[in-house]
C-alpha positions, 0 to 999 in steps of 0.5 A: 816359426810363422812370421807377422807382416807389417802392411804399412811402415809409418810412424805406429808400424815403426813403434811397435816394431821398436818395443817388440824388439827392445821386449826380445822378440825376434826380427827375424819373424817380422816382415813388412811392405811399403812404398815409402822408401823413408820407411823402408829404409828406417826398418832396413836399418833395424834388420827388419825384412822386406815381405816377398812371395817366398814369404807367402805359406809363412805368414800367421798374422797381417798388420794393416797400417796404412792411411784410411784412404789406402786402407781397402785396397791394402785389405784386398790385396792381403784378400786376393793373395791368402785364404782366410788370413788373419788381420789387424787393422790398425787403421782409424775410422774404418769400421769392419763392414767396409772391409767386409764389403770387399771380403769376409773370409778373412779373421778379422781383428781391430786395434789402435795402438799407440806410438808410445809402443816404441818405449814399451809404454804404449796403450792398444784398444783392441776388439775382435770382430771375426777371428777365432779365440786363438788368433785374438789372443795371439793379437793381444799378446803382441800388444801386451809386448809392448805396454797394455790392452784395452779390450773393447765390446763395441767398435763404436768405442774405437772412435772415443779411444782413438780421440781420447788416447790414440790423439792424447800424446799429442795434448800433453806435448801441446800443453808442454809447450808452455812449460818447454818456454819458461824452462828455457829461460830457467836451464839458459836455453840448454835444450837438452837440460829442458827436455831432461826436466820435462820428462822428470816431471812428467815421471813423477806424475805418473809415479803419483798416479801409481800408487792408488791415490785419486786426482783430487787428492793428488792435486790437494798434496802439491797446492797448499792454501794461498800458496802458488799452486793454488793460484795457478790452479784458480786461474785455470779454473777462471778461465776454464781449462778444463772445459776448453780442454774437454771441448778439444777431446770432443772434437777429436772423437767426432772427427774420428766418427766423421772420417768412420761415416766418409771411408 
């Protein structure tokens, strides 16, 4: 069976390599290539495999995971040493005629996944840009492997993604740090009994969201009038949460669109 190679083995390569194997996908076929040895320990205690040129006629897929400034050099070397492979690149802010400019014999796919893949969870943006019907398919249903895909029609919508979901886990932790402070006090500083009450509240909200029902009407079943949610909500109202937050997403989405115009 052809074998997917992980170009890069951080953090997302290190998330989907986790829930592809917790989804019954053989470690066996997959492959990796870093210099970071952190990372390659980290995946050499998953039973996952170091690529090498015995590798060569076996490869179907390429997962290019490195950092933005790595990114082309990366794409080059998979260019100079296979005919017309077929990549995903998982990097952020690099659009396809970049990559291009160094080889377009290549087919060629863009996805941004998340780092909830690890629990299978995850969310992918992904949109072809040269690779056949086949391959594309193969790509997303790697994906699907370990949470859903979006499927994209223009790589200018990469930039919002990135700013709005592939930075969003990092929001809600910020935003738990208020919580994580208080529950302290309340669970006697037992850490491990407040990251339990977190993540129950946190599944509850996304129970909630499941069933169809609108945000309004969602935050109308928990805030009775003049009661303690309501208060807490006219504080936020007063003092604009909303509006600072959707400034925050903002300045993401332009930051990804800044880092796209300087690669």
């Amino acid at each position: 069976m052809k074998k997917i190679v992980f170009f890069g083995a951080g953090n997302i390569t290190q998330s989907i390599i986790l829930g592809l194997i917790s989804s019954g996908h053989n470690k066996e076929n997959i492959l990796f290539i870093d210099r970071n040895r952190k990372n390659r320990n980290v995946l050499k205690k998953l039973g996952i495999k170091e690529y090498t040129n015995s590798h060569k006629d076996k490869i179907d897929l390429f997962f290019l995971a490195v950092k933005p400034k790595d990114a082309l050099v990366a794409y080059e070397e998979i260019c100079n040493s296979h005919k017309k492979p077929k990549v995903i690149s998982l990097v952020a802010g690099v659009r396809s005629k970049k990559y291009f400019s160094k080889s377009n014999n290549v087919e060629f796919i863009r996805a941004m996944p998340t780092t909830s893949s690890r629990f299978n969870k995850g969310i992918t943006a992904s949109l072809n840009i040269s690779s056949t019907l086949s391959t594309y398919n193969k790509a997303k249903k790697i994906f699907s492997k370990v949470g859903m895909v979006i499927e994209l029609k223009k790589e200018q919508e990469m930039d919002s993604f990135t700013g709005l979901i592939g930075s969003g886990p990092a929001y809600f932790f910020y935003l738990l740090k208020a919580y994580e402070k208080r529950l302290m006090k309340l669970c006697n500083n037992d850490s491990a009994l407040t990251a339990k009450a977190m993540s129950g509240l946190l599944e509850g909200v996304a129970l909630s969201l499941e069933d169809g029902s609108s945000i309004d009407d969602l935050i109308e079943r928990v805030a009775s009038k003049k009661g303690t949610t309501e208060a807490g909500l006219k504080s936020f109202k007063k003092n604009k949460l909303l509006s600072s937050f959707d400034k925050g997403i903002s300045a993401a989405v332009n930051r990804s669109k800044e880092i796209a115009d300087e690669s």
